[in-house]
C-alpha positions, 0 to 999 in steps of 0.5 A: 500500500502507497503512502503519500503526502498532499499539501493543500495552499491557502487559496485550496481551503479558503471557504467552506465549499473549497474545503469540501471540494479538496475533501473530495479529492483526497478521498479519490485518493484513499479510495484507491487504497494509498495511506494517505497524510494531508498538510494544511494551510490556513483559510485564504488570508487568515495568516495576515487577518491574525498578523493584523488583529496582533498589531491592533492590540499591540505594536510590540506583539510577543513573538512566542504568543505570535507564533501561538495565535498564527498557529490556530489558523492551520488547525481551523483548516485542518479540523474542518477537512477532517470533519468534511471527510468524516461527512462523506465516511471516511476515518480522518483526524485531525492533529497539531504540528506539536501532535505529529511530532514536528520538533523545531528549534526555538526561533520564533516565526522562522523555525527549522525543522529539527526532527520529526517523530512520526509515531503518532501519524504511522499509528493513525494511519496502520487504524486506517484513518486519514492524517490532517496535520496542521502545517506550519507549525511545531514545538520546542523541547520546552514544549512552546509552539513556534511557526515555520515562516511563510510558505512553510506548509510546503516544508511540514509537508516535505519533512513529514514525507521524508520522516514516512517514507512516503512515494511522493510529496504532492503540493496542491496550490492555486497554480498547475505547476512550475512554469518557465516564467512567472504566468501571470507577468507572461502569459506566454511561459510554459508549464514544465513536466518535470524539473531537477532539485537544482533547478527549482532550489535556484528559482524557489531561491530567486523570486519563484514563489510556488514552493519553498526553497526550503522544501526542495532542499529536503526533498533533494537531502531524503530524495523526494519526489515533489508534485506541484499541481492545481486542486481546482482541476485535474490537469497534470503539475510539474514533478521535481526530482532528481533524475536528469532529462537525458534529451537535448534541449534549452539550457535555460529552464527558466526566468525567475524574478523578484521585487522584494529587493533593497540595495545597500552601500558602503562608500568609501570603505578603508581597504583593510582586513577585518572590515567586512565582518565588522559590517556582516556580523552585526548584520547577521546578529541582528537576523538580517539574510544578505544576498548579493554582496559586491566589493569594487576593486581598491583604489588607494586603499579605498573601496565601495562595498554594496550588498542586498537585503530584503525590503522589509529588512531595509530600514533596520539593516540602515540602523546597524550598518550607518554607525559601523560605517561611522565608525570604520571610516567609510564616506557615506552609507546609502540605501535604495529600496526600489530594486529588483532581480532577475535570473536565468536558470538551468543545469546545462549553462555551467558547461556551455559557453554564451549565456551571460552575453546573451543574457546582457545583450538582451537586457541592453537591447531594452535599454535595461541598466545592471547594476550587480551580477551574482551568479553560481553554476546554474544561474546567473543574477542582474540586480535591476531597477524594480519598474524594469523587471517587468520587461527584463523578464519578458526580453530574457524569456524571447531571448531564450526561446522559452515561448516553444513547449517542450 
């Protein structure tokens, strides 16, 4: 007997019919006699009402009662599925993430997974009743509830799957797979069959939004093959997974972008060793995630150091860096919040030449200006103005030949 995991979004289960409708589907699976676990996410935008309900009674919320208010909104929806399924006669139950054996570290509202002690769910399951577990959400050692972060369903479900030994990690959302671009910026992209790990940790990494990238490392760490598919229709998604296509095509699979870019620099900075971690590890104490870091080459022991942060980190990453920038020495410290980026992804680029002149040519062609440059093996990364991005990822995705199904 096949045991699978399914993951329904957001969108899947914002009111009452649309849970009904995705109760309807998993019992399609059961029926067919698969074992079968459902993460949940929280009801539509519950997740921001309860952000906003925190705010109005305090500007300063507890992260530690944060994380336990944000926690009920994923047991609302899994409650609900499982009282529809029961409805329709099918054993279901509902369990909490701290019930399912999610054990976190104690970083409230970005916690990581630590271990997952599934004992409870494979009993469940051996009674032959179908699992809900709350997504989200686990506990600490001293049993406080924290959250995962946004998106992070998608890594309950995967860790859960890799904890079960489960076939496949089936991620339901309002979207029927990964597409060579963002669909709704261009109407054109193409839904991908199939894409590797790699591929999708670098999109999910660099502005596509439809699974967490943390969910694709797990996925790839205990070799979990990840559907991502629509629950309103029964067209096909998009496996990732492992195995290489061994047929000849486009290097690039992909055009990723993102708007939730700030741009930070240091000018005038002394050239001398110890100057950089005095910037970074301020910056990492304070929790604040950098990307892109660029450091212009010295001229008379002087240099400009520019890196990235997110937007909303960019008015606390100002607060720490203006004073060390002070105190090194360094001329000024400035801040841009309107940015962006875009990326072209695939495995094959790392061995053929061409890509990143390609890649400039057609951002030059639109009069499109870089400003920074990062790349890795199978991506490479323009740091842009945010009201060119839009363009940029339509000229890259014409310039790849992207439009033609695969």
């Amino acid at each position: 007997m096949a045991l699978i995991v399914q993951k329904y979004g957001g969108s899947s289960v914002a009111d009452a019919e649309r849970i009904k409708s995705v109760a309807r589907r998993i019992a399609q699976a059961k029926a067919k006699g698969e074992q079968v676990v459902v993460v949940a996410s929280a009801m539509g935008d519950t997740t921001d009402e309860l952000i906003k309900l925190a705010y109005q009674v305090t500007q300063q919320p507890s992260e530690r009662e944060l994380d336990v208010l944000l926690s009920t909104g994923e047991i609302v929806s899994s409650t609900l599925l499982a009282m529809a399924l029961k409805s329709m006669g099918y054993e279901a139950l509902s369990l909490t993430g701290a019930q399912a054996g999610i054990q976190t570290d104690a970083t409230y509202s970005r916690a990581r997974i630590l271990k997952v002690e599934s004992e409870r769910v494979v009993i469940e399951l051996d009674k032959g009743n179908i699992v809900i577990v709350a997504g989200f959400q686990g506990i600490t050692d001293e049993m406080d509830i924290t959250t995962l972060g946004r998106g992070g369903s998608d890594v309950t479900a995967v860790a859960l799957a890799a904890s079960l030994g489960a076939e496949v990690c089936q991620l339901y959302t309002d979207v029927d797979g990964v597409y060579t671009a963002d669909p709704h910026l261009v109407p054109e992209a193409q839904k991908l069959a199939e894409i590797g790990y790699d591929e999708m940790l670098e999109m999910a990494s660099y502005g596509a939004g439809v699974v967490h990238p943390r969910a694709v490392e797990l996925g790839e760490l205990f070799n979990i093959p990840i559907l991502v598919a629509s629950s309103f229709t029964q067209n096909p998604g998009t496996l990732i997974h492992g195995g290489a296509s061994m047929e000849v095509r486009n290097k690039v699979r992909g055009i990723a972008h993102d708007l939730d870019v700030a741009k930070i620099m240091v000018v005038g900075v002394p050239d001398r060793p110890g100057i950089s971690a005095a910037i970074f590890q301020p910056l990492a104490r304070a929790g604040i995630s950098i990307d892109t870091i660029v450091q212009n080459a010295s001229i008379n022991n002087i240099t400009d150091l520019t890196f990235t942060v997110a937007k909303s980190n960019l008015a606390r990453a100002m607060e720490v860096v203006e004073p060390i920038a002070k105190s090194i020495g360094a001329r000024e410290c400035v801040g841009n919040s309107r940015m962006g980026k875009v990326s072209i992804i695939g495995t094959g680029m790392q061995n053929t030449p061409g890509y990143a002149a390609r890649m400039f040519g057609a951002l030059s062609e639109q009069g499109i200006n870089i400003q920074l440059i990062t790349t890795s093996e199978i991506r490479i990364t323009c740091i842009i103005n945010d009201t060119e991005v839009k363009d940029a990822v339509h000229a890259l995705h014409r310039a790849f030949e992207l439009e033609t199904p695969e």
